[in-house]
Rosetta silent file (secondary structure, phi, psi, omega in degrees, C-alpha in Angstrom):
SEQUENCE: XXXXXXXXXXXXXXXXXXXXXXXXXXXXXXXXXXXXXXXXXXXXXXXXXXXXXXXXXXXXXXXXXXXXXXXXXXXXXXXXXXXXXXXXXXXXXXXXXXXXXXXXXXXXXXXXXXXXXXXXXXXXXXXXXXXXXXXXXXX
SCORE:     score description
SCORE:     0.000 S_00000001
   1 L     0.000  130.030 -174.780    7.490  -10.840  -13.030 S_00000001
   2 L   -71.970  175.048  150.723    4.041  -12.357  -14.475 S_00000001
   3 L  -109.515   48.429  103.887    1.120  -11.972  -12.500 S_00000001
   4 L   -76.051   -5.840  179.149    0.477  -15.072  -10.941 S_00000001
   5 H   -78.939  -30.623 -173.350    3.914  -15.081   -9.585 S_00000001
   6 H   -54.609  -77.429 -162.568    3.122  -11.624   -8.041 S_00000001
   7 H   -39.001  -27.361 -172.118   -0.229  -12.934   -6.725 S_00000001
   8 H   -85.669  -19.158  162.852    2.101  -16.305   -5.050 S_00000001
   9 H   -67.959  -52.917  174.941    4.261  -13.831   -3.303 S_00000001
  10 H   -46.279  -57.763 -162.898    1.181  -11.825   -1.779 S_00000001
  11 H   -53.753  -47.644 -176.242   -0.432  -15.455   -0.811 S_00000001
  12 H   -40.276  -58.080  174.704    2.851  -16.596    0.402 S_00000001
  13 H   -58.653  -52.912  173.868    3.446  -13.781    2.521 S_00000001
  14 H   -63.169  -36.594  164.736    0.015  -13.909    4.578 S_00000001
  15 H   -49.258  -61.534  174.823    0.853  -18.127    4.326 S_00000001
  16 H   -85.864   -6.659  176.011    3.515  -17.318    6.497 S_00000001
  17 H   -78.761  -27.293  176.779    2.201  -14.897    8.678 S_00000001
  18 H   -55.347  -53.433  154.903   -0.692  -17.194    9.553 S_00000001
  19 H    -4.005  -64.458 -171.612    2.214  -20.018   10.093 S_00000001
  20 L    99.887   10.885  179.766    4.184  -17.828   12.724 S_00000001
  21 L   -92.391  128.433  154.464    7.476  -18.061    9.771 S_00000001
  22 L  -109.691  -42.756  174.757    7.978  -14.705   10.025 S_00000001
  23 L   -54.035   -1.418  175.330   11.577  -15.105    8.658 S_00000001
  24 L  -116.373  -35.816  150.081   10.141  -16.722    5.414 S_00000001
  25 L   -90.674   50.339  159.253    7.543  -13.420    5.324 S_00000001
  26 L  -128.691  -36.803 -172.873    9.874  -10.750    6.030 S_00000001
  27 L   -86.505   13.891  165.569   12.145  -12.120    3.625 S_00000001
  28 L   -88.643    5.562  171.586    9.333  -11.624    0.298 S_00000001
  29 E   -90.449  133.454  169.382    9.876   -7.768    2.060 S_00000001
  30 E   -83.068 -163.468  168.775   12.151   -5.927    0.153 S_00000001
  31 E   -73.864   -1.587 -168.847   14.884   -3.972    1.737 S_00000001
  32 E  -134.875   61.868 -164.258   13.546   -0.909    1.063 S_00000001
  33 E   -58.644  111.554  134.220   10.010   -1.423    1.938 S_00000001
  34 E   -76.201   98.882  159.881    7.326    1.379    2.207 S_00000001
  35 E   -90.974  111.961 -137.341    4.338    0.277    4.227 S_00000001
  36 E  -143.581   99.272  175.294    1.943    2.820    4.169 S_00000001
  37 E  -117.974  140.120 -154.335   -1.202    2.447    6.887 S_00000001
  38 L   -75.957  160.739  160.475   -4.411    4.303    6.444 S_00000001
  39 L   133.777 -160.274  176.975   -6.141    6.616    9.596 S_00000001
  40 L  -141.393    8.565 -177.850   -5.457    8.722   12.232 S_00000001
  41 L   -71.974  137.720 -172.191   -5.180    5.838   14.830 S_00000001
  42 L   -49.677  -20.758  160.445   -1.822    5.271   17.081 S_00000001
  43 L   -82.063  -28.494 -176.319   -1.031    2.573   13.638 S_00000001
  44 L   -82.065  170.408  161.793   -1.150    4.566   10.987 S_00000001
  45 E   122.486 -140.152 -137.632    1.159    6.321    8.863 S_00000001
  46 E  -116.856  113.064  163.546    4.428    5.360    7.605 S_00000001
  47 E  -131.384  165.562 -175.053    6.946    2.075    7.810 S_00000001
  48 E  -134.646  167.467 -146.729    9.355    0.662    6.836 S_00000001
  49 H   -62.025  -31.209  175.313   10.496   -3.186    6.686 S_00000001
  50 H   -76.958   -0.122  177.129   12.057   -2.838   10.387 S_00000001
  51 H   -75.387  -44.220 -172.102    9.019   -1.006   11.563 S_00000001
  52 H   -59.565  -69.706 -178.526    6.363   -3.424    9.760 S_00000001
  53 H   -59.693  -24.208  145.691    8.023   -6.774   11.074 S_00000001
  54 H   -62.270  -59.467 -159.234    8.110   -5.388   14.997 S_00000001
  55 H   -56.125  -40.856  174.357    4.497   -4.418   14.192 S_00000001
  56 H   -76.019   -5.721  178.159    3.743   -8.125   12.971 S_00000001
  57 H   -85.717  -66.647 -137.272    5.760   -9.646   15.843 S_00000001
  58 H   -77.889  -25.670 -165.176    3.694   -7.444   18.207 S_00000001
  59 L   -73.713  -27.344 -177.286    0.301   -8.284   16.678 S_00000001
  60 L   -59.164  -70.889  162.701    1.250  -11.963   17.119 S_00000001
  61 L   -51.714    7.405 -149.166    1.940  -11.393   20.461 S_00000001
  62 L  -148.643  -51.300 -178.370   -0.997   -9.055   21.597 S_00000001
  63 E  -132.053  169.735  171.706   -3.591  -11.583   20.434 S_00000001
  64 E   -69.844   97.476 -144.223   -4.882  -15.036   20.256 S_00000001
  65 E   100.314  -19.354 -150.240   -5.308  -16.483   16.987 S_00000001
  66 E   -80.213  124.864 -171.477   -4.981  -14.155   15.089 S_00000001
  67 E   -88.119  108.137  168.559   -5.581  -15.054   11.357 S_00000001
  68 E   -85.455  117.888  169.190   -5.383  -13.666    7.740 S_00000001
  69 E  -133.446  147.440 -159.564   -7.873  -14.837    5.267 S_00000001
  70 E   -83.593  109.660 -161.366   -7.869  -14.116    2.089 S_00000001
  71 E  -113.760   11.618  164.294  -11.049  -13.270    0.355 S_00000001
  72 E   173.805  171.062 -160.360  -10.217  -12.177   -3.094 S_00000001
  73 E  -153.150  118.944  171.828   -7.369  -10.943   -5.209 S_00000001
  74 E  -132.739  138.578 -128.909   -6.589   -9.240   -8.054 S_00000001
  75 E  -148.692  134.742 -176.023   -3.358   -8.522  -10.025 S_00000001
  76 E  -146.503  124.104 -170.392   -2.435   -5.887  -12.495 S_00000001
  77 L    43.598 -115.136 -167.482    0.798   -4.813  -14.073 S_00000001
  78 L  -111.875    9.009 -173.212    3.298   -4.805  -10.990 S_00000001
  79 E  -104.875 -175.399  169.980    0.445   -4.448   -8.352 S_00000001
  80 E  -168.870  130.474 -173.106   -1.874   -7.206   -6.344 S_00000001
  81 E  -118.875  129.748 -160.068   -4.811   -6.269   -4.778 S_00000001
  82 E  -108.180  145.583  160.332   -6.186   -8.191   -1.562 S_00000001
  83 E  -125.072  126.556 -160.830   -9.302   -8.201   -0.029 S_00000001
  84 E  -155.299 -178.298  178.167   -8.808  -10.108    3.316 S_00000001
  85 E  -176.172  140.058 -151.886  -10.041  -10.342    6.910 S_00000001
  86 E  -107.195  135.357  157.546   -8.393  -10.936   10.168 S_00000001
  87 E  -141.661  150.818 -166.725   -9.852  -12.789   13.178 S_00000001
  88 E   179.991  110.087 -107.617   -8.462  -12.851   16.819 S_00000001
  89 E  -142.586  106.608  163.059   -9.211  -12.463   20.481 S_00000001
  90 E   -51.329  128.453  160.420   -7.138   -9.083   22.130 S_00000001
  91 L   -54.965  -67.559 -175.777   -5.190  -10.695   25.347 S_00000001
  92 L   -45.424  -98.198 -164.215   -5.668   -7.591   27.451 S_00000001
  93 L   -40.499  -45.598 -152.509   -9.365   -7.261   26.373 S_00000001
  94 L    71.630   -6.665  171.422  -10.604  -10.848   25.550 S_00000001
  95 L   -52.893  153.435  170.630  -12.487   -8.868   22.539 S_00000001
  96 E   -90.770  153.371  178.374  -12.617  -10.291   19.620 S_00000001
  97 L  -130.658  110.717  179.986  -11.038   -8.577   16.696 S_00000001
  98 L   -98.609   60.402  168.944  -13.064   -8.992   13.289 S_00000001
  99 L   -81.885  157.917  162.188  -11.283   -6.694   10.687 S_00000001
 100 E   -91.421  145.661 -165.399  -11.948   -6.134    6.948 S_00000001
 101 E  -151.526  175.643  179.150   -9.037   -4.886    5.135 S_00000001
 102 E  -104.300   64.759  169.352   -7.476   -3.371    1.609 S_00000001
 103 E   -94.090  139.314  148.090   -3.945   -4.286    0.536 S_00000001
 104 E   -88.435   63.119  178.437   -2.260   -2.565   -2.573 S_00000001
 105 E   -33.412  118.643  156.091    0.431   -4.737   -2.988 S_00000001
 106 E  -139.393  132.203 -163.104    3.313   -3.479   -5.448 S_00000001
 107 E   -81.865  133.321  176.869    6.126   -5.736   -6.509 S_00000001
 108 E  -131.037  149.122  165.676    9.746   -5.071   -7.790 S_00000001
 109 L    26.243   36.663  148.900   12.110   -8.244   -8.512 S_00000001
 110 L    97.854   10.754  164.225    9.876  -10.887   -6.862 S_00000001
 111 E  -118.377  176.021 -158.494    9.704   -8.798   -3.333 S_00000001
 112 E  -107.511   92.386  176.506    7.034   -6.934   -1.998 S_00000001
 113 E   -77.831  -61.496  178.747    8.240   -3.105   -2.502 S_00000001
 114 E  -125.197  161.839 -154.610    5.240   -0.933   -1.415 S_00000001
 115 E  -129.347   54.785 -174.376    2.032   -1.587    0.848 S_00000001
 116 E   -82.486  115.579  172.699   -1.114    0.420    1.206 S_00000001
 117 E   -91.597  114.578  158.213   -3.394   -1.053    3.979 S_00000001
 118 L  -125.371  131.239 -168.826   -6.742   -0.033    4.551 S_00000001
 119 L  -165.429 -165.672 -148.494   -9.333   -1.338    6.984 S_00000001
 120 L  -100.389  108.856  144.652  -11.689   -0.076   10.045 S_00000001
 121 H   -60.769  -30.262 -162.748   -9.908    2.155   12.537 S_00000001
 122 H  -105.721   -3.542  166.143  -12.695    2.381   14.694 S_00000001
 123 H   -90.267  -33.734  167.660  -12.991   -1.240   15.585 S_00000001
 124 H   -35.088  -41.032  177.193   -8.924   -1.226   15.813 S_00000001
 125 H  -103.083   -0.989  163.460   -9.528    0.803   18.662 S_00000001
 126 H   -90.473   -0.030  160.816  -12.266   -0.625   20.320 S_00000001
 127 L  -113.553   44.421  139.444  -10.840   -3.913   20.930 S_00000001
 128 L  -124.415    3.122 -159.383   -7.736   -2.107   22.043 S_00000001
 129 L   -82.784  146.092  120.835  -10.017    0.696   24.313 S_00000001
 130 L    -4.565  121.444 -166.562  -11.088    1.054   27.521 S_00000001
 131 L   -76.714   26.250 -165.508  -15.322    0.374   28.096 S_00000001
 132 L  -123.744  -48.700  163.087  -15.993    3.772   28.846 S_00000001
 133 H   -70.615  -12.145  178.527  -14.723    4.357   24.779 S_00000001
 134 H   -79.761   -7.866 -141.353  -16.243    1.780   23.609 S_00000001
 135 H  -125.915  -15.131  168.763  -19.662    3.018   24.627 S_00000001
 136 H   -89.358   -5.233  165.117  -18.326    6.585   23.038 S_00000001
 137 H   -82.465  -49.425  162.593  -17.209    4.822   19.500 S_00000001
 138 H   -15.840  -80.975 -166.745  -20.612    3.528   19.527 S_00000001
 139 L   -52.324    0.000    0.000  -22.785    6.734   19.652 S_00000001
C-alpha cells in the first residue's frame, strides 16, 4: 500500500463518519482491529472493531453535530498520522464539545489495523459532568 492510498483510507474513514455511513467506515476497520484510547477517563483503554463502532454509534447519538475535521496529516511507512478536531453540542448538557485530538493510524491490506487516539480528557469530562465538577476541573 503507497502512502497516499493509506492517507485516502484515514480521510475516507472520518468522510464517512461525518456523513453518518457508518457501514462504509466500519468496513475500512479491519477485523481484527486494536483501538487503543489514551487517559484514565470512563473512554479509555482498549477496543476492538465491535467496541469502537458502538462507541461511534453512541457518540452520534449523544450529541448534536458532531464533526471531524481534519487539520493535518502525515504518512510514513504503514502509519498515518492525523491531527484533527471535533465540534458538537452534548444533548444532556447543551455544552459544547471542542476537542483536539492525535490519531496513529496503522494500515495492513488497505484496512485500518491499529488506532492510537489522543486528545483532552479533561474537557471529555466536562461536557459530560455535572456543574458542581466542572467548577472542580477548573481549579
Amino acid at each position: 500500500m503507497n502512502l497516499p492510498a493509506n492517507k485516502k483510507i484515514v480521510t475516507d474513514f472520518f468522510n464517512h463518519l461525518n456523513e453518518r455511513n457508518m457501514k462504509e467506515a466500519f468496513a475500512l476497520l479491519d477485523d481484527d482491529l486494536h483501538w487503543w484510547i489514551l487517559g484514565n477517563i470512563p473512554v479509555s483503554g482498549d477496543y476492538d472493531l465491535k467496541k469502537i463502532s458502538f462507541g461511534f454509534k453512541m457518540i452520534f447519538r449523544a450529541f448534536e453535530n458532531f464533526q471531524f475535521t481534519l487539520k493535518e496529516m502525515t504518512a510514513e511507512e504503514d502509519r498515518v498520522s492525523v491531527v484533527a478536531e471535533s465540534l458538537g453540542i452534548r444533548k444532556s448538557t447543551g455544552k459544547q464539545y471542542n476537542n483536539h485530538y492525535h490519531f496513529l493510524f496503522t494500515l495492513q491490506e488497505g484496512k485500518i489495523r491499529k488506532v492510537k487516539e489522543f486528545f483532552d480528557t479533561v474537557h471529555a469530562l466536562w461536557v459530560e459532568s455535572p456543574e458542581e465538577l466542572e467548577t472542580e476541573v477548573n481549579l
